[in-house]
PyMOL commands that place a pseudoatom at each C-alpha (Angstrom):
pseudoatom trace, name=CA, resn=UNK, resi=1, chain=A, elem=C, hetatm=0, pos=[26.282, 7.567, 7.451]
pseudoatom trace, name=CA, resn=UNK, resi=2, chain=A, elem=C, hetatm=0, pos=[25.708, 9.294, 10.961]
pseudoatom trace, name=CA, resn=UNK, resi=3, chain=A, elem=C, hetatm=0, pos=[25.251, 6.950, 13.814]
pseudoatom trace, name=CA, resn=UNK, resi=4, chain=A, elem=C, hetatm=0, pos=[22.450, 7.794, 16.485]
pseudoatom trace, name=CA, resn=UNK, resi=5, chain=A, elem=C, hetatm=0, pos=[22.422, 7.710, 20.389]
pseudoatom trace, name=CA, resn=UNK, resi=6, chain=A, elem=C, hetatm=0, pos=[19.802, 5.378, 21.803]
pseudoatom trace, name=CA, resn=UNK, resi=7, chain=A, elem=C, hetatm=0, pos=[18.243, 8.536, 23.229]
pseudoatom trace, name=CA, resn=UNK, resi=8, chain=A, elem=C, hetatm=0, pos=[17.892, 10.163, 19.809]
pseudoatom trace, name=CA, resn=UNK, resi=9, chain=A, elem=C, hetatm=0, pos=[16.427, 7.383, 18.419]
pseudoatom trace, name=CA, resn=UNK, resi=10, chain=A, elem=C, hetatm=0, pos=[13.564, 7.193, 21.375]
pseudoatom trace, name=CA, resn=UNK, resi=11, chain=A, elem=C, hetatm=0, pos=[12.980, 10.754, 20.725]
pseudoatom trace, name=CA, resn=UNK, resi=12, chain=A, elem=C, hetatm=0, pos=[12.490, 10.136, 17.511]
pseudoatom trace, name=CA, resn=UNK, resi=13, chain=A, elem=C, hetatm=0, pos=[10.335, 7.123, 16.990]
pseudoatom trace, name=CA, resn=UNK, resi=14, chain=A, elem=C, hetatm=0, pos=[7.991, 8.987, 19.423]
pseudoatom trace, name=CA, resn=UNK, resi=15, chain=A, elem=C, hetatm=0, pos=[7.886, 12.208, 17.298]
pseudoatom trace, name=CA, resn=UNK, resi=16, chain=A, elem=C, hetatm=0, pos=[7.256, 9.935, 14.602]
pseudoatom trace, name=CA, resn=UNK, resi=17, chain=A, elem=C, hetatm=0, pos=[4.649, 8.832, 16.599]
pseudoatom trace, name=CA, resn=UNK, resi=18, chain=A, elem=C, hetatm=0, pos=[3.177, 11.931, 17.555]
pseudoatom trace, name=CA, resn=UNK, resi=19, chain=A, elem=C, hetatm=0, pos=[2.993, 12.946, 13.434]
pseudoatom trace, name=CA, resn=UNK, resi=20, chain=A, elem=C, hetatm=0, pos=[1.307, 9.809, 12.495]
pseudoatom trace, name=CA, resn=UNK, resi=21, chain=A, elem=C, hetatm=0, pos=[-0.982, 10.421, 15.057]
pseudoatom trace, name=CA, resn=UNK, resi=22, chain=A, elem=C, hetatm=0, pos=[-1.862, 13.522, 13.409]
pseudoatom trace, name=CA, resn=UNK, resi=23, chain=A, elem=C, hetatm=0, pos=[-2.459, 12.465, 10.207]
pseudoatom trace, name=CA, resn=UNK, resi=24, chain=A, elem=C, hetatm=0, pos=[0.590, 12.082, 8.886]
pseudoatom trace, name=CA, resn=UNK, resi=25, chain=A, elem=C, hetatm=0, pos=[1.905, 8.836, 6.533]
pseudoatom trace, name=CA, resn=UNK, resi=26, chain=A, elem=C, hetatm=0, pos=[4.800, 7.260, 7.888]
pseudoatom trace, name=CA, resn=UNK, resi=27, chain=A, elem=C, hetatm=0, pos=[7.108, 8.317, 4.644]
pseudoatom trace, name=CA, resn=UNK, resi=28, chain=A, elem=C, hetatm=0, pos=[6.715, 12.009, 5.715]
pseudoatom trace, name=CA, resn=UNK, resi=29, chain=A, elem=C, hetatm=0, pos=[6.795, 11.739, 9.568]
pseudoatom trace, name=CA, resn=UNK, resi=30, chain=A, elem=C, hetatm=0, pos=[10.255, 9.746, 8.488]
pseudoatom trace, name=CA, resn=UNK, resi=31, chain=A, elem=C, hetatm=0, pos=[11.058, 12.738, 5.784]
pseudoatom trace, name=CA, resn=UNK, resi=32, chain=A, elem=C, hetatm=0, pos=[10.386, 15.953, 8.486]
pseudoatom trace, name=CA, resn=UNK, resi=33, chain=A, elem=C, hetatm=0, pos=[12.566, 13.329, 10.767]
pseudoatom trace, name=CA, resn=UNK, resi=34, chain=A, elem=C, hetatm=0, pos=[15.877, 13.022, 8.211]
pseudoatom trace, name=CA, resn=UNK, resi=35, chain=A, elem=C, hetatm=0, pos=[15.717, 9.555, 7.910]
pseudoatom trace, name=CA, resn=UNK, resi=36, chain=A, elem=C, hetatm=0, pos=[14.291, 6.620, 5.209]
pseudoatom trace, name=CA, resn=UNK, resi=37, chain=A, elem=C, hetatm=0, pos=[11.415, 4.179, 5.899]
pseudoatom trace, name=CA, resn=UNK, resi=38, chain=A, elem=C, hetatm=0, pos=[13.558, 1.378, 6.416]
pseudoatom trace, name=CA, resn=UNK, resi=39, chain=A, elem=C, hetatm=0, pos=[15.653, 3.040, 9.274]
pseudoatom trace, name=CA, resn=UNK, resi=40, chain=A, elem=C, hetatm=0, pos=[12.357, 4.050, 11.235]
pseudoatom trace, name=CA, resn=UNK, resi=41, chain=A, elem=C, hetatm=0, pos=[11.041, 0.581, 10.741]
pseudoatom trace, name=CA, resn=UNK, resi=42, chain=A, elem=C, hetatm=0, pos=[14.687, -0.886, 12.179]
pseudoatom trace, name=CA, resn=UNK, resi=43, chain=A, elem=C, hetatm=0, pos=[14.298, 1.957, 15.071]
pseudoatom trace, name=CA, resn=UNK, resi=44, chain=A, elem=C, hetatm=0, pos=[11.049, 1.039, 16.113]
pseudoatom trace, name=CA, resn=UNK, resi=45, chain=A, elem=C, hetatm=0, pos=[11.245, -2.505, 16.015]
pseudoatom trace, name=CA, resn=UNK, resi=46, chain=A, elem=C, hetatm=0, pos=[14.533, -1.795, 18.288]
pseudoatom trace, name=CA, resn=UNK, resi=47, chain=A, elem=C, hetatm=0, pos=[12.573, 0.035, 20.152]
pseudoatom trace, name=CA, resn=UNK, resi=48, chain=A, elem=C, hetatm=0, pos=[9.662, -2.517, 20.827]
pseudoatom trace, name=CA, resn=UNK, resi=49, chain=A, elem=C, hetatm=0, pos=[12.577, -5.111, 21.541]
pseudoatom trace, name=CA, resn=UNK, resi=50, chain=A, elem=C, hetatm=0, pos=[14.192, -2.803, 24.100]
pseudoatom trace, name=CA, resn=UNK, resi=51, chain=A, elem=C, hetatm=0, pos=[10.493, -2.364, 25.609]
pseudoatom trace, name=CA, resn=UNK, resi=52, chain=A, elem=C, hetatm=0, pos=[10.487, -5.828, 26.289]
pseudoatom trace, name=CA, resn=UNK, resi=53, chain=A, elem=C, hetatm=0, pos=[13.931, -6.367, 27.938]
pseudoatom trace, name=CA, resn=UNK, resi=54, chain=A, elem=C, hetatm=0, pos=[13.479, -3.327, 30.664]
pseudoatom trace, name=CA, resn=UNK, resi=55, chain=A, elem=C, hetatm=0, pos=[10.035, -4.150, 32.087]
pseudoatom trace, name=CA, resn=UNK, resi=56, chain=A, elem=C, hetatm=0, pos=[8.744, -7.386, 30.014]
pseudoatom trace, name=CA, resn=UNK, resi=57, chain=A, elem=C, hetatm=0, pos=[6.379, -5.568, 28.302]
pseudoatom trace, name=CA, resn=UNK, resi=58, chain=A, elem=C, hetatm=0, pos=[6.092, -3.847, 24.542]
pseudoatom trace, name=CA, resn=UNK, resi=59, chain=A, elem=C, hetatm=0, pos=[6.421, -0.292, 24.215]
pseudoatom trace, name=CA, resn=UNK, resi=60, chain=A, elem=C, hetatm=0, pos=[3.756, 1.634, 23.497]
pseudoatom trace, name=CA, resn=UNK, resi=61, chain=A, elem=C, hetatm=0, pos=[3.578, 2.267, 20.038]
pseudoatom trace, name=CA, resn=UNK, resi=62, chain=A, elem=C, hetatm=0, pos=[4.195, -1.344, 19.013]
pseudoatom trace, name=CA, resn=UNK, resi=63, chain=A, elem=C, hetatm=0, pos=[1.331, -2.600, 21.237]
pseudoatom trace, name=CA, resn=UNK, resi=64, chain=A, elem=C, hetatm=0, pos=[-0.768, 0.296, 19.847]
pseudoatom trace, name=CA, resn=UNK, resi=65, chain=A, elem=C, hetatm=0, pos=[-4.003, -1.338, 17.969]
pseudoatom trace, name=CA, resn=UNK, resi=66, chain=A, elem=C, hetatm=0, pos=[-7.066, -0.338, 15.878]
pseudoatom trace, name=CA, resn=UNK, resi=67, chain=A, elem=C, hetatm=0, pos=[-9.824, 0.193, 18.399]
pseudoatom trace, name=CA, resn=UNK, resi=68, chain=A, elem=C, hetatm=0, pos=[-12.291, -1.708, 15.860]
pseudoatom trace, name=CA, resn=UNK, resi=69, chain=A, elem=C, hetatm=0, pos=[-10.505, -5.045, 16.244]
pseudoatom trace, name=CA, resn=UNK, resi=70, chain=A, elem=C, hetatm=0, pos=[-7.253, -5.563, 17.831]
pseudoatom trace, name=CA, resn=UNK, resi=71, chain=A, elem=C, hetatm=0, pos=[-5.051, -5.445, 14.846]
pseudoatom trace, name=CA, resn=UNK, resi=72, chain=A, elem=C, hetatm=0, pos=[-2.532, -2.969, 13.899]
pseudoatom trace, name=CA, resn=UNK, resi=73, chain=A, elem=C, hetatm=0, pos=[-3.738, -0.271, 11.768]
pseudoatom trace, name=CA, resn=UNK, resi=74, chain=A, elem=C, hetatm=0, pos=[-1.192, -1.252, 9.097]
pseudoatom trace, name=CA, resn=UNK, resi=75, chain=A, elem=C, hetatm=0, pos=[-2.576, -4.653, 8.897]
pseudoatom trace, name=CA, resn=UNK, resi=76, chain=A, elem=C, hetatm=0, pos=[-6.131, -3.726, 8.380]
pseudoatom trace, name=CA, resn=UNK, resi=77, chain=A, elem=C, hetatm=0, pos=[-4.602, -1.010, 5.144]
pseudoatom trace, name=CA, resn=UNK, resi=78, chain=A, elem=C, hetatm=0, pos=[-2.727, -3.743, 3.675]
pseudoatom trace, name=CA, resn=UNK, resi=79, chain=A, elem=C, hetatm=0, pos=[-5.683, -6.062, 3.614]
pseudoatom trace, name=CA, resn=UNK, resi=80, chain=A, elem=C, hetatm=0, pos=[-8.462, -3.450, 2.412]
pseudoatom trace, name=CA, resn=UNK, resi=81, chain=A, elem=C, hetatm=0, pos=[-5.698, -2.847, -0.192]
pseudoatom trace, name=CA, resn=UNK, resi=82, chain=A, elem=C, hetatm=0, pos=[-5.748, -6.168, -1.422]
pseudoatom trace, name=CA, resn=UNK, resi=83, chain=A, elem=C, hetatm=0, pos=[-9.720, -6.062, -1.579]
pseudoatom trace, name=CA, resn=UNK, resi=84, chain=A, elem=C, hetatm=0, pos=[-9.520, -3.146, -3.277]
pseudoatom trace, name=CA, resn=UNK, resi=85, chain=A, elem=C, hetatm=0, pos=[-7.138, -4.680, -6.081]
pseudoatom trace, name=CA, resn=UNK, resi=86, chain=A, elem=C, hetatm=0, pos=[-9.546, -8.162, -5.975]
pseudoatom trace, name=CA, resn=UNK, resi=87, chain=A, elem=C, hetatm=0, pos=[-12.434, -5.831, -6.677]
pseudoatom trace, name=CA, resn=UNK, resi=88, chain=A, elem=C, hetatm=0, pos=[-10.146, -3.755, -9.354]
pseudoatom trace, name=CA, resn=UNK, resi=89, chain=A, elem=C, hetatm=0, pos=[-8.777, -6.872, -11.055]
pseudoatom trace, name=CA, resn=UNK, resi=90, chain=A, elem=C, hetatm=0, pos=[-12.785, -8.694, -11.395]
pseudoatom trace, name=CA, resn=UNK, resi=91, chain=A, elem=C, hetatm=0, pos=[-13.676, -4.814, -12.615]
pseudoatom trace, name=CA, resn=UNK, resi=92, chain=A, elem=C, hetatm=0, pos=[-10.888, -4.603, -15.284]
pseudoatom trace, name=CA, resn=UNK, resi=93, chain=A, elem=C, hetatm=0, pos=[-11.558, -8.961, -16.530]
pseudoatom trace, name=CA, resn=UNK, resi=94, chain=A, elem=C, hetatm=0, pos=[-15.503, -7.747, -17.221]
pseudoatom trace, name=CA, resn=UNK, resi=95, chain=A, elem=C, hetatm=0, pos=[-14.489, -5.062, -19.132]
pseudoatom trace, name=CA, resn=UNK, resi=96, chain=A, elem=C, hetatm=0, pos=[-12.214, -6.830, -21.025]
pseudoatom trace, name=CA, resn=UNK, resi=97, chain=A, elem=C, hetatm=0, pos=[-14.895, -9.418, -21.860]
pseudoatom trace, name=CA, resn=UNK, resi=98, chain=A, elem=C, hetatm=0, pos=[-17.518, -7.095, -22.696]
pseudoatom trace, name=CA, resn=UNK, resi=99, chain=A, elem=C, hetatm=0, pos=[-14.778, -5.822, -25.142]
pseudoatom trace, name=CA, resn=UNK, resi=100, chain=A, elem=C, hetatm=0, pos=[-14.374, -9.117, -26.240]
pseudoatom trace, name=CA, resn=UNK, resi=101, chain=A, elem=C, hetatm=0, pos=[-17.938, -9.434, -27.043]
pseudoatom trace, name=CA, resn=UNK, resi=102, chain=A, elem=C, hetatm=0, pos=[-18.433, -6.255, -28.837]
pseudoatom trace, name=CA, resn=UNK, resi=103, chain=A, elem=C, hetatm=0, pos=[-15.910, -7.067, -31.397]
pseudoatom trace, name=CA, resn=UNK, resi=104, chain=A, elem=C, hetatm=0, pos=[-16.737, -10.393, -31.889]
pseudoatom trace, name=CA, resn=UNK, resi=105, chain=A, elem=C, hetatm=0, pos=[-20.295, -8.688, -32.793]
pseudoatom trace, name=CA, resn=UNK, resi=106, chain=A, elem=C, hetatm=0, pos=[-18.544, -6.179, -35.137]
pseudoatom trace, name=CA, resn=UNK, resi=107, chain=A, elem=C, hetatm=0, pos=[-16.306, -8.806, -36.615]
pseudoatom trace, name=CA, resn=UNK, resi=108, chain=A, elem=C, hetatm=0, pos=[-19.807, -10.754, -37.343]
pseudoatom trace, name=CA, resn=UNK, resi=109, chain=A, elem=C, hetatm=0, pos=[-21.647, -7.575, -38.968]
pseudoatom trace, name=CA, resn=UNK, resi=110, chain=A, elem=C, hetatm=0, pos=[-18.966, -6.950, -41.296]
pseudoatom trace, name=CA, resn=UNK, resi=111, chain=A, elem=C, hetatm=0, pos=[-18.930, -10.327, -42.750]
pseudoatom trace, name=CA, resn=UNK, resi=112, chain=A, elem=C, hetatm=0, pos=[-16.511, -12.387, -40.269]
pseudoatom trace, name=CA, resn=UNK, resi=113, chain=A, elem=C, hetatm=0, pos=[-13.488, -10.168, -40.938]
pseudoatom trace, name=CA, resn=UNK, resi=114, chain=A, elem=C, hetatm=0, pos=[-11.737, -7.860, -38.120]
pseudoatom trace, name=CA, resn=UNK, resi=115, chain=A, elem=C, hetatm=0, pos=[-13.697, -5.024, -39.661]
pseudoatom trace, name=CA, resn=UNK, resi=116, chain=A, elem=C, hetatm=0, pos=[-10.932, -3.386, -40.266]
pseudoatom trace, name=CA, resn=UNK, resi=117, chain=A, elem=C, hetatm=0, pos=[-10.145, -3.057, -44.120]
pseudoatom trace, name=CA, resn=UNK, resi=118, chain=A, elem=C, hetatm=0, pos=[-7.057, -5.189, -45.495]
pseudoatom trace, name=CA, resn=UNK, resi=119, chain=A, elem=C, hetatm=0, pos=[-4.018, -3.726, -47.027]
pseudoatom trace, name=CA, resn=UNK, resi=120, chain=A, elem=C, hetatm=0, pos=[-4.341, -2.861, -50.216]
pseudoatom trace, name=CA, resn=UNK, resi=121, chain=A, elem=C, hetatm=0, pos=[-8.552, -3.074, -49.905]
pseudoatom trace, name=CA, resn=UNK, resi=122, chain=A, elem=C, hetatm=0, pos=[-10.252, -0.192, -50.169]
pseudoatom trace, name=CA, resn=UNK, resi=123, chain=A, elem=C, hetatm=0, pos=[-12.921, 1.000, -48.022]
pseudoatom trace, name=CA, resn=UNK, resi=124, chain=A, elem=C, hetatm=0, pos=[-16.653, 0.408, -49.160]
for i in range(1, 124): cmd.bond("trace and resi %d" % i, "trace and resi %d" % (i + 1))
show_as sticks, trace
zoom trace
């Protein structure tokens, strides 16, 4: 496991920066950079901590915000992601009752079995 300078990691975190900024997702900013997810998130939180101990206030990128509201931009993806699996999971629980329905009417038509013939039976 290689050990980084303080100075290495600054330079990183803000060419990590720099990437996301051009449309890049954090896991391959952190892949072109040679280092997981996890370390970049330990960096940068180090980073925002050591913003905050040399002039009392928090480094640019961690006080970086969404223009449309004031929250961090991986706030607002985490939450449209769970709307999007609300909106998923009510799509999937109609479709599975529809189903429901549709071979309950099938089961009715051919005379309150499955519809499916039994072992043994053959097909009329």
């Amino acid at each position: 496991m290689r050990r980084h300078s303080t100075e290495e990691i600054s330079s990183k975190v803000k060419q990590a920066e720099e990437l996301m900024a051009r449309g890049q997702s954090q896991a391959q900013a952190c892949k072109v950079l040679g280092v997981s997810v996890m370390t970049f998130h330990r960096w940068r939180k180090q980073e925002a901590a050591r913003g905050h101990q040399a002039n009392g206030t928090v480094t640019e990128f961690a006080a970086r915000t969404d223009d449309r509201d004031g929250i961090p931009p991986v706030h607002n993806r985490v939450d449209e992601l769970r709307l999007e699996n609300e909106r998923l999971r009510r799509i999937v629980t109609d479709l599975l009752l529809e189903k429901m329905k549709i071979e309950e009417k099938l089961a009715l038509r051919s005379g309150g079995g499955s519809g499916l013939p039994r072992r043994g039976e053959a097909q009329s």
